[in-house]
mmCIF file of the N, C-alpha and C atoms, coordinates in Angstrom:
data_MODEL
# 
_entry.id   MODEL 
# 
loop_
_atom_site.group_PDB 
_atom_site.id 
_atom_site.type_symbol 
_atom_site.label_atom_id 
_atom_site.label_alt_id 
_atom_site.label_comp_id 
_atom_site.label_asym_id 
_atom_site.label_entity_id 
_atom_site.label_seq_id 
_atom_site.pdbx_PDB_ins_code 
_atom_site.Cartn_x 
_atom_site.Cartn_y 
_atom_site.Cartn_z 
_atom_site.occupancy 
_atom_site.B_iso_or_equiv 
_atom_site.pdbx_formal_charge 
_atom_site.auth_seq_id 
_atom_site.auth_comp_id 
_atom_site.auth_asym_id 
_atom_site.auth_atom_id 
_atom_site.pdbx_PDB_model_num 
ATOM 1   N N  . UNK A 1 1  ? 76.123 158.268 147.007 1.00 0.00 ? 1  UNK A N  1 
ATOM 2   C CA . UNK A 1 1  ? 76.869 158.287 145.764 1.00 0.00 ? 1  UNK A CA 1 
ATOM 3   C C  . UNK A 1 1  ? 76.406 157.175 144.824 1.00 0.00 ? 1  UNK A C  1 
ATOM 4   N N  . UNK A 1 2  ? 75.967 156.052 145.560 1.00 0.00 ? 2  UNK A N  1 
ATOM 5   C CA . UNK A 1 2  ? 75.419 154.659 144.699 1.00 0.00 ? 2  UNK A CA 1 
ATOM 6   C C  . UNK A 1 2  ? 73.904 155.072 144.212 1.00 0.00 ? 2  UNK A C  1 
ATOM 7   N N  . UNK A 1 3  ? 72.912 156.139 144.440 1.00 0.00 ? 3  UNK A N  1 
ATOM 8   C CA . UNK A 1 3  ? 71.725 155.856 144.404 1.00 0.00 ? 3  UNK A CA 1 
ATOM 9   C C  . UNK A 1 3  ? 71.674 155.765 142.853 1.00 0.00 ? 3  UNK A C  1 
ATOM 10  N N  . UNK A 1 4  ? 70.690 154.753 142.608 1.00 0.00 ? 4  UNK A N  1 
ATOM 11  C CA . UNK A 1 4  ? 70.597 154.923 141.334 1.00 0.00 ? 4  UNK A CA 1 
ATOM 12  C C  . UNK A 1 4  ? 71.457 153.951 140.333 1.00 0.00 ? 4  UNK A C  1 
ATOM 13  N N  . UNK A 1 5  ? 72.622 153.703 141.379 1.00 0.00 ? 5  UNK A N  1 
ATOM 14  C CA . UNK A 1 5  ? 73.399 152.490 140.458 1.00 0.00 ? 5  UNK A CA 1 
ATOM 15  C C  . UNK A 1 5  ? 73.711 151.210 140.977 1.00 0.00 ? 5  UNK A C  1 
ATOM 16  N N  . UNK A 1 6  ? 73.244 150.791 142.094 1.00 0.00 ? 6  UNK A N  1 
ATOM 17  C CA . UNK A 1 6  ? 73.372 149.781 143.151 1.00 0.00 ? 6  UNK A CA 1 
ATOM 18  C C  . UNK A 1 6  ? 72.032 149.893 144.195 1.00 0.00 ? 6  UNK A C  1 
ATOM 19  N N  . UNK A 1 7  ? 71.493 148.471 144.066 1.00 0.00 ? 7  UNK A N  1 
ATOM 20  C CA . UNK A 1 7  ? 70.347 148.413 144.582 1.00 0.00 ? 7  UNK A CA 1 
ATOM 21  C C  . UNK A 1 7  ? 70.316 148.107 146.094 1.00 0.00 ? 7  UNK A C  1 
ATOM 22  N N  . UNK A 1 8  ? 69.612 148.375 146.847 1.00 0.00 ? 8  UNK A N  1 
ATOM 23  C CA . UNK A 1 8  ? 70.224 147.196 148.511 1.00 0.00 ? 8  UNK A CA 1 
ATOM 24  C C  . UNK A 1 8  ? 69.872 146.181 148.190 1.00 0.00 ? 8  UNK A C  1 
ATOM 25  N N  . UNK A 1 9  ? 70.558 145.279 148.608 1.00 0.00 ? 9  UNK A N  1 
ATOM 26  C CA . UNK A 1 9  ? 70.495 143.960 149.159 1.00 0.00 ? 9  UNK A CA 1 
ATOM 27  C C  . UNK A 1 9  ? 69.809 143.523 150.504 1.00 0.00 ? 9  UNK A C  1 
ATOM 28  N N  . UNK A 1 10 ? 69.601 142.328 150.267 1.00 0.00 ? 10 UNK A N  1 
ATOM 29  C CA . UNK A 1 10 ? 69.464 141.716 152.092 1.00 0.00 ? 10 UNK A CA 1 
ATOM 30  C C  . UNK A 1 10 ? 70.699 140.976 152.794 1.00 0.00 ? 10 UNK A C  1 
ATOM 31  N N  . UNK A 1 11 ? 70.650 141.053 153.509 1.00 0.00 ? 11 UNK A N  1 
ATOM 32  C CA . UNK A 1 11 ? 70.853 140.589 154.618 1.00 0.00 ? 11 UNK A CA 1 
ATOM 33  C C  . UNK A 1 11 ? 69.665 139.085 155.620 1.00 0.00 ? 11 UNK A C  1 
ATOM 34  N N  . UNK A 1 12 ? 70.537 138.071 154.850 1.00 0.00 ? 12 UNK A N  1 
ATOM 35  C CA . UNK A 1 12 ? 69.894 136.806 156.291 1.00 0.00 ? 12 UNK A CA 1 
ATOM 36  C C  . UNK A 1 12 ? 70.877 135.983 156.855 1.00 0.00 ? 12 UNK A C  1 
ATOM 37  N N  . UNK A 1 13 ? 70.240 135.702 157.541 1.00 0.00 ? 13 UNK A N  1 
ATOM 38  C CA . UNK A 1 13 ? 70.841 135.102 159.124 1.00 0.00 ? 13 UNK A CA 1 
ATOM 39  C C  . UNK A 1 13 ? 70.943 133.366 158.243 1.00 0.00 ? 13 UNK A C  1 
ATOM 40  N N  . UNK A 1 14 ? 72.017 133.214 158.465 1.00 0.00 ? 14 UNK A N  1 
ATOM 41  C CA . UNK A 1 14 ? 72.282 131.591 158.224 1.00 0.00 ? 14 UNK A CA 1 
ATOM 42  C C  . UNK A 1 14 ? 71.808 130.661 159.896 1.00 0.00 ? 14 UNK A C  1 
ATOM 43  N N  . UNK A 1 15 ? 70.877 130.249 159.966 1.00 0.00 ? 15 UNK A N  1 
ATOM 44  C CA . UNK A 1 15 ? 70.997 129.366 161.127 1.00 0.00 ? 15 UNK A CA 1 
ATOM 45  C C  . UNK A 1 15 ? 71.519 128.681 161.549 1.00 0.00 ? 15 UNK A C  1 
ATOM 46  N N  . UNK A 1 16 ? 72.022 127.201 160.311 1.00 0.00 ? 16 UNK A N  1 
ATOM 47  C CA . UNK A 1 16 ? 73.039 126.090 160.397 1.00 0.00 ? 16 UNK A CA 1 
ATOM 48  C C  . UNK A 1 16 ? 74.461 126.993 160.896 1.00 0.00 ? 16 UNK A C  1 
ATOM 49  N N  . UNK A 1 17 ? 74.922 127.940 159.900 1.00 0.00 ? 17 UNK A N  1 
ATOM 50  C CA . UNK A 1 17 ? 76.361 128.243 160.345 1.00 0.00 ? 17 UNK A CA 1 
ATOM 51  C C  . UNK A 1 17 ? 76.346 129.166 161.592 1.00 0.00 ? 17 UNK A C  1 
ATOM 52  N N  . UNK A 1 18 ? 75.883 129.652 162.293 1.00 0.00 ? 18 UNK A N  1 
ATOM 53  C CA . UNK A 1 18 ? 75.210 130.253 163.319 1.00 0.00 ? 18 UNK A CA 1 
ATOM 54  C C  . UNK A 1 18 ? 75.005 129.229 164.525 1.00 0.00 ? 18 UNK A C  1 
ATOM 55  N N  . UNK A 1 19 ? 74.362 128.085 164.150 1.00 0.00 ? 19 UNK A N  1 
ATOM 56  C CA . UNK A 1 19 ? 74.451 126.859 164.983 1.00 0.00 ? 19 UNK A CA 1 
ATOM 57  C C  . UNK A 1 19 ? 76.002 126.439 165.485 1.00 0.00 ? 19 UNK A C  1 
ATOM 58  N N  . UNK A 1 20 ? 76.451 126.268 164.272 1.00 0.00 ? 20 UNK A N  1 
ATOM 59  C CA . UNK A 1 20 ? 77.728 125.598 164.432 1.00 0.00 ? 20 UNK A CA 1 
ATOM 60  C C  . UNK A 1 20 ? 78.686 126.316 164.746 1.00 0.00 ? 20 UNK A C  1 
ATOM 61  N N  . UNK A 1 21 ? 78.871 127.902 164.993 1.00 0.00 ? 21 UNK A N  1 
ATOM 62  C CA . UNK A 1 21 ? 79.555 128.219 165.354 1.00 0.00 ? 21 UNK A CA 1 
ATOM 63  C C  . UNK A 1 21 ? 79.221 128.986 167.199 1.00 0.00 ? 21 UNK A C  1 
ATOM 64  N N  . UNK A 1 22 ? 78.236 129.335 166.996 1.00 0.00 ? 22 UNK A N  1 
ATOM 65  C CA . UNK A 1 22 ? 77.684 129.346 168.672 1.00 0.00 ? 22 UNK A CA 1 
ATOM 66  C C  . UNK A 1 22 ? 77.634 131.150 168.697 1.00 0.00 ? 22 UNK A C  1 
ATOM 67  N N  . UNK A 1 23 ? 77.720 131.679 167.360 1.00 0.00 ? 23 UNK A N  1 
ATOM 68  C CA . UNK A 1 23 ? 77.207 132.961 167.019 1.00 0.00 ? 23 UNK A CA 1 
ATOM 69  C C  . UNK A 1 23 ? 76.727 133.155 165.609 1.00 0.00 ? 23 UNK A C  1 
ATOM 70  N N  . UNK A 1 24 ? 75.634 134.607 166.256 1.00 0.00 ? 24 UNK A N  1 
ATOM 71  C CA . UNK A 1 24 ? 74.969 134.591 164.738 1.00 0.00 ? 24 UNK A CA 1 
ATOM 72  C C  . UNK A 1 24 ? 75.644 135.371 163.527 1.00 0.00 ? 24 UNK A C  1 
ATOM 73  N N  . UNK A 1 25 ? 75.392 134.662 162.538 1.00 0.00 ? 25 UNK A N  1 
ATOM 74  C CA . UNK A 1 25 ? 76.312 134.160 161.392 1.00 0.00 ? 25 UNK A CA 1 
ATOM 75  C C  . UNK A 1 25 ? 75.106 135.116 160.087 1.00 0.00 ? 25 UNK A C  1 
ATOM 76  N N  . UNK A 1 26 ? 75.858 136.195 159.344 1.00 0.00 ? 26 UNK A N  1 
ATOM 77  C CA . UNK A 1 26 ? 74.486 137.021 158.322 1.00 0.00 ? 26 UNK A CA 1 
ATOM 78  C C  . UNK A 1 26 ? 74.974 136.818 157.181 1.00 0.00 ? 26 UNK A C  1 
ATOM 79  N N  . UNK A 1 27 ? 74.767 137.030 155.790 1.00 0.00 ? 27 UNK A N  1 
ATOM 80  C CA . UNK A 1 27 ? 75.090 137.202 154.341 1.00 0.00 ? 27 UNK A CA 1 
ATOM 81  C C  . UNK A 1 27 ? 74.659 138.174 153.984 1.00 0.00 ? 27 UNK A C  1 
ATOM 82  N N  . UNK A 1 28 ? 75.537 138.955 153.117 1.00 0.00 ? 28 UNK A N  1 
ATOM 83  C CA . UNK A 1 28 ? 75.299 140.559 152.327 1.00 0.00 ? 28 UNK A CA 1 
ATOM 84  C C  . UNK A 1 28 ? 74.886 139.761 150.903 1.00 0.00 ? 28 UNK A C  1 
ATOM 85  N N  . UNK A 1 29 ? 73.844 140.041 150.282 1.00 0.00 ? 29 UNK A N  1 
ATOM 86  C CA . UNK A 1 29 ? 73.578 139.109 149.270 1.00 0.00 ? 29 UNK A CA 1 
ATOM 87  C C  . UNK A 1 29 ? 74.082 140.230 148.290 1.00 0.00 ? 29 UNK A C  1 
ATOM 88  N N  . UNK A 1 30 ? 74.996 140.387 148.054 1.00 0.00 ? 30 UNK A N  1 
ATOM 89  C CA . UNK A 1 30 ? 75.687 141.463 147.276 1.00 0.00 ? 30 UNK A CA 1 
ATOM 90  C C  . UNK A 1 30 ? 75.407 140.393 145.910 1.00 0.00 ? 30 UNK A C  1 
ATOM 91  N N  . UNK A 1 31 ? 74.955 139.361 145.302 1.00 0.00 ? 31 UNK A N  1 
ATOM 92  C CA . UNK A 1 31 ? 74.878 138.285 143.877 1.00 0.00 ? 31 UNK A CA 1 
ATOM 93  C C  . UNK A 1 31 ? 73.277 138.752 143.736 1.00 0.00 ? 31 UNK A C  1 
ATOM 94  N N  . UNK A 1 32 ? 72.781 139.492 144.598 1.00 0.00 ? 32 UNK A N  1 
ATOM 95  C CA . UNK A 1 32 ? 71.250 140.167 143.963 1.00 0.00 ? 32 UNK A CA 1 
ATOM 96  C C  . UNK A 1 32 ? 71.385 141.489 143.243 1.00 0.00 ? 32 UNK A C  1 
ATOM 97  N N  . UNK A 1 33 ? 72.464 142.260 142.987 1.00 0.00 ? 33 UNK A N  1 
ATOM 98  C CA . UNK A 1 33 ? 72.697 143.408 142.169 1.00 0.00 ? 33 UNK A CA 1 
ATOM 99  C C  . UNK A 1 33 ? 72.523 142.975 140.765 1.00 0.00 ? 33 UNK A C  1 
ATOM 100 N N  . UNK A 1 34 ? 72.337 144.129 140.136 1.00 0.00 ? 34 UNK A N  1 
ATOM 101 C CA . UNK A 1 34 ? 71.757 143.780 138.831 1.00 0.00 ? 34 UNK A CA 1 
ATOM 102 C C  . UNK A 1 34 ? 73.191 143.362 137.856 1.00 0.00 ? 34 UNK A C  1 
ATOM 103 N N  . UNK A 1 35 ? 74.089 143.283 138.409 1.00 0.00 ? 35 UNK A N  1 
ATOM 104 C CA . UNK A 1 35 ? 75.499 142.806 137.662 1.00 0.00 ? 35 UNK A CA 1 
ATOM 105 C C  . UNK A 1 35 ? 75.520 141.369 138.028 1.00 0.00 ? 35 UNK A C  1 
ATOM 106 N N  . UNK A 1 36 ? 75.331 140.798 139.376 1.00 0.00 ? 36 UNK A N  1 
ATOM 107 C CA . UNK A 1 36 ? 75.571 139.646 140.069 1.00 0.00 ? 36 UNK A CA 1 
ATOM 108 C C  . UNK A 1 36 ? 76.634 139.855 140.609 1.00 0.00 ? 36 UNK A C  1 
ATOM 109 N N  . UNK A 1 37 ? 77.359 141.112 140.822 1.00 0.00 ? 37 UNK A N  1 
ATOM 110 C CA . UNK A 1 37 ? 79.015 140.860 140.980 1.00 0.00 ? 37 UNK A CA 1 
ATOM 111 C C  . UNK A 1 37 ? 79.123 141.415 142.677 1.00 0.00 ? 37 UNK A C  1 
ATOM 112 N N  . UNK A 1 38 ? 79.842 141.437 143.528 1.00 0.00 ? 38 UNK A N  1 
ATOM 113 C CA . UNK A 1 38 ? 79.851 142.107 144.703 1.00 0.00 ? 38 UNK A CA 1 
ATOM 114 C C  . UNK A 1 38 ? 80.623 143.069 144.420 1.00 0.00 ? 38 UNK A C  1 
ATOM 115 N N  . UNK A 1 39 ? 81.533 143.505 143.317 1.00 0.00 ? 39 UNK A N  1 
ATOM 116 C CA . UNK A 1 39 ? 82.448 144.426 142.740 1.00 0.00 ? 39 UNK A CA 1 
ATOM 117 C C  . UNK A 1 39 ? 81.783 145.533 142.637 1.00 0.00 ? 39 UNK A C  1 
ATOM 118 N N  . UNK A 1 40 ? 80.737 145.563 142.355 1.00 0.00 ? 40 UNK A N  1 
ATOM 119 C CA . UNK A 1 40 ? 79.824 146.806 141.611 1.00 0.00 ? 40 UNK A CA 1 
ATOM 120 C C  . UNK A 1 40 ? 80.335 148.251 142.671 1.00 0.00 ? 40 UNK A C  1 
ATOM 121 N N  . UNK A 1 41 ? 80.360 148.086 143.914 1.00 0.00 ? 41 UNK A N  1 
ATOM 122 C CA . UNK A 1 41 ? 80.556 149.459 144.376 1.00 0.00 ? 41 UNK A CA 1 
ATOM 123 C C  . UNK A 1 41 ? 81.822 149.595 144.333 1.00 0.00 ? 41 UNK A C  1 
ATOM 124 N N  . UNK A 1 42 ? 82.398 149.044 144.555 1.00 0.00 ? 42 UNK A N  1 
ATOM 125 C CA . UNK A 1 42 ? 84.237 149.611 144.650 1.00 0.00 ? 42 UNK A CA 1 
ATOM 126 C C  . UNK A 1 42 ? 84.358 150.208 143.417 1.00 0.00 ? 42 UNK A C  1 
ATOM 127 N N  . UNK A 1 43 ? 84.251 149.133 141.865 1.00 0.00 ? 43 UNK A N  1 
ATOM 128 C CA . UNK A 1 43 ? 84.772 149.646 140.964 1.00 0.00 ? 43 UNK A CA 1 
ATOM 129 C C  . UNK A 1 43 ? 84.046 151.492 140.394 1.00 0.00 ? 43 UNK A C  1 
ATOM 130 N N  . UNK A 1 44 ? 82.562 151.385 140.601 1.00 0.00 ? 44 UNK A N  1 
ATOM 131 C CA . UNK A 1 44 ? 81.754 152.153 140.654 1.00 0.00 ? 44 UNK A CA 1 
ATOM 132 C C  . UNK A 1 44 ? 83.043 153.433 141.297 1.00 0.00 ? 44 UNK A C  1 
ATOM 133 N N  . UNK A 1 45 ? 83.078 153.477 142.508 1.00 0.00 ? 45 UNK A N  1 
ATOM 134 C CA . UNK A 1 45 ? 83.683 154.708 143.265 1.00 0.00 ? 45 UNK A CA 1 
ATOM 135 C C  . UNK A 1 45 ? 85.105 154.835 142.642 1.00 0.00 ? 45 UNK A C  1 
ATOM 136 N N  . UNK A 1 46 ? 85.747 153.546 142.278 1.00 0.00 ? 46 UNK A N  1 
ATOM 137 C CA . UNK A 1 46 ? 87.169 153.865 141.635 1.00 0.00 ? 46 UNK A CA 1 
ATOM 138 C C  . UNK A 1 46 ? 86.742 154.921 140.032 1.00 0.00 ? 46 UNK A C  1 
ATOM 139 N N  . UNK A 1 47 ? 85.886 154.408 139.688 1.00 0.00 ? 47 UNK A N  1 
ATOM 140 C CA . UNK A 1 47 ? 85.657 155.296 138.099 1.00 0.00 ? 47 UNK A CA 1 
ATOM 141 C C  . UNK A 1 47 ? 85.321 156.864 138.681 1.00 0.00 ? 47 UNK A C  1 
ATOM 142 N N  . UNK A 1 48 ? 84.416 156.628 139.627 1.00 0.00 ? 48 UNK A N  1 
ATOM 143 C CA . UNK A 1 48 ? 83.707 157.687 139.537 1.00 0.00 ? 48 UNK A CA 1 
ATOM 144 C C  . UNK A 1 48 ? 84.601 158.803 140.343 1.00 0.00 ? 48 UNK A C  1 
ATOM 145 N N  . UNK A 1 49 ? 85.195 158.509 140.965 1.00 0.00 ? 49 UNK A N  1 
ATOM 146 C CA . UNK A 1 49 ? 86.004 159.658 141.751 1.00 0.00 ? 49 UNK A CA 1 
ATOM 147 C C  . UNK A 1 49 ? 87.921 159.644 140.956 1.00 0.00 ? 49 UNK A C  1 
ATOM 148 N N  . UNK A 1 50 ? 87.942 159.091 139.766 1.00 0.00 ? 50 UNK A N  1 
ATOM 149 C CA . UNK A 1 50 ? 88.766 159.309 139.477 1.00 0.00 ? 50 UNK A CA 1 
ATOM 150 C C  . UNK A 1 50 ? 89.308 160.524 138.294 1.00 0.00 ? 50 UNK A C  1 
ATOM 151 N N  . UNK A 1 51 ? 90.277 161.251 138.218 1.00 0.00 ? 51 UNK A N  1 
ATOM 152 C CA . UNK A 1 51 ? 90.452 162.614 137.416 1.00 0.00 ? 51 UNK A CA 1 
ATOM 153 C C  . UNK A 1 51 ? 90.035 162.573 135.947 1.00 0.00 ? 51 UNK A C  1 
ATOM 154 N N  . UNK A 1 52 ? 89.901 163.474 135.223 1.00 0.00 ? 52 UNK A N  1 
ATOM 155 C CA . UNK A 1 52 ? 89.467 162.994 133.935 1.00 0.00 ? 52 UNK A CA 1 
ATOM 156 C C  . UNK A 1 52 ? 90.483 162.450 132.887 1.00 0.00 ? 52 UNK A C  1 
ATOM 157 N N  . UNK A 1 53 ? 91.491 162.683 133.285 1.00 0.00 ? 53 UNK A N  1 
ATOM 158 C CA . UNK A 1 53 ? 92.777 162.059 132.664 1.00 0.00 ? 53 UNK A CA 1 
ATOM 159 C C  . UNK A 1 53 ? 92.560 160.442 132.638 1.00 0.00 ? 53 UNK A C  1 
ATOM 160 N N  . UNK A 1 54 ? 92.623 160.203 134.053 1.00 0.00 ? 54 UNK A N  1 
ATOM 161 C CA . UNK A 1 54 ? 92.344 158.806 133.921 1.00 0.00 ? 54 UNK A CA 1 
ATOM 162 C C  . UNK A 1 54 ? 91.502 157.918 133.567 1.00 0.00 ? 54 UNK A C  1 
ATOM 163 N N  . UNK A 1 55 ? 90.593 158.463 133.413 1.00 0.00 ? 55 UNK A N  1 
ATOM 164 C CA . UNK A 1 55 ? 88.788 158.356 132.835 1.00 0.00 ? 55 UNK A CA 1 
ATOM 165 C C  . UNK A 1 55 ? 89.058 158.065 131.335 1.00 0.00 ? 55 UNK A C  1 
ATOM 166 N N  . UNK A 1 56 ? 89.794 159.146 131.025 1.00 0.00 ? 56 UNK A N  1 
ATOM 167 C CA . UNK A 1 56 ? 89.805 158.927 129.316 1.00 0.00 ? 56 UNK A CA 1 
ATOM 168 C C  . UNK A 1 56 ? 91.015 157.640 128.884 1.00 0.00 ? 56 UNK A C  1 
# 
C-alpha cells in the first residue's frame, strides 16, 4: 500500500546499548524518509483508507 510513498529504511544494531543491556539492541531509522517524520505511514493509511466524506 506504501510503494511509492515511503521508502525503506535501515535497520542498525547499536553496540554500546546492546552492550549495556546484555541484548541486541536495533533502530528503525524511520528520520531517513523523505518527510523525516516516523508518522509518514500511519497518517498515510489513516487518509488513505478513509471514506470520501471524510477526505473532503
Amino acid at each position: 500500500m506504501l510503494d511509492g510513498v515511503a521508502r525503506r529504511t535501515r535497520v542498525v544494531r547499536d553496540p554500546g546499548l546492546s552492550a549495556a543491556l546484555g541484548t541486541p539492541v536495533w533502530f528503525k531509522c524511520e528520520n531517513e524518509q523523505h518527510t523525516g517524520s516516523f508518522k509518514l505511514r500511519g497518517a498515510y493509511h489513516r487518509v488513505a483508507t478513509a471514506d470520501p466524506a471524510a477526505r473532503a
